[in-house]
C-alpha positions as a printed Julia matrix, in Angstrom:
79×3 Matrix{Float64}:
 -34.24   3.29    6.29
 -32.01   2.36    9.39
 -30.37   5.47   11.22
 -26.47   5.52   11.25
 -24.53   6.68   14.25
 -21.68   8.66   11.76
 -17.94   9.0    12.76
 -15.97  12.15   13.78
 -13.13  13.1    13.73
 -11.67  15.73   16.19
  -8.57  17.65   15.29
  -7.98  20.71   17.75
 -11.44  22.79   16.96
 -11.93  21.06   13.6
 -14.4   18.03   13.39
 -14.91  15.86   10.04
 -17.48  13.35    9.81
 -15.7    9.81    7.88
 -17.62   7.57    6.25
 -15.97   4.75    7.42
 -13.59   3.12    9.65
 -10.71   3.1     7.01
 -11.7    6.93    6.66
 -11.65   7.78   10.53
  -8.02   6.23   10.58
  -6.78   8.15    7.65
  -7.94  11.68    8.79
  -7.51  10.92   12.61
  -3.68  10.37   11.66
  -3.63  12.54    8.66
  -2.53   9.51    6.27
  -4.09  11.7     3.71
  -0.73  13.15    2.38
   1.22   9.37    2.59
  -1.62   7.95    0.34
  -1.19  10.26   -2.54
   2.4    9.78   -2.39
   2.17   5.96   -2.32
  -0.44   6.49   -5.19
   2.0    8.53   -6.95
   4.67   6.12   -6.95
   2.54   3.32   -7.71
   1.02   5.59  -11.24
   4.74   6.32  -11.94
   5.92   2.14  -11.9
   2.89   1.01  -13.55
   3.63   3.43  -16.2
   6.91   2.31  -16.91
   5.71  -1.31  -17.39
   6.53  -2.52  -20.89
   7.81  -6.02  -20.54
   6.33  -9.02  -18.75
   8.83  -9.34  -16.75
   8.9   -5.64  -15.76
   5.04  -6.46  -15.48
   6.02  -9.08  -12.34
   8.76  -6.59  -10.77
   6.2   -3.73   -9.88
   3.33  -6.32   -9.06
   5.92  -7.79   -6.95
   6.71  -4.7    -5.03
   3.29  -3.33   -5.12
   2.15  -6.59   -2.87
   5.06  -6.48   -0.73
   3.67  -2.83    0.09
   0.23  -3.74    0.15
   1.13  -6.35    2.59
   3.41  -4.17    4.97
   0.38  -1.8     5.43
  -2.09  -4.41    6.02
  -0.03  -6.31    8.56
   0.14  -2.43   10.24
  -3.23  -2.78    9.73
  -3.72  -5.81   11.49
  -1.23  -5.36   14.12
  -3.77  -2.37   15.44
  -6.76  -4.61   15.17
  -8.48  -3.11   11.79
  -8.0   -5.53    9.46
């Protein structure tokens, strides 16, 4: 089995190991609490969707916000 050099995280005397990259940037800028809201809001859309056309309107704004975060994402180099 190959040895993995883990990641920490270092806030003030706290450190948390991350499992990944994704994970590092999430606690290092404590996304944590922006995530469950997004997720939130996302639950709360999806389960008004009752027509095929309101169907199209959330998947429609879901991608546009999908797409903001990845071009934040890629505008730091981590996508």
């Amino acid at each position: 089995m190959k040895n993995k050099n883990p990641l920490y995280v270092v806030k003030g005397k706290e450190v948390q190991e991350a499992s990944s990259v994704i994970d590092l940037v999430i606690k290092k800028f404590n996304l944590e609490p922006v995530i469950k809201i997004l997720n939130n809001i996302f639950q709360m859309l999806l389960e008004q969707v009752k027509t095929f056309a309101m169907y199209k309107a959330v998947k429609q704004y879901i991608d546009e916000v999908t797409e903001a975060v990845l071009s934040l994402a890629r505008r730091f180099g981590m996508a």
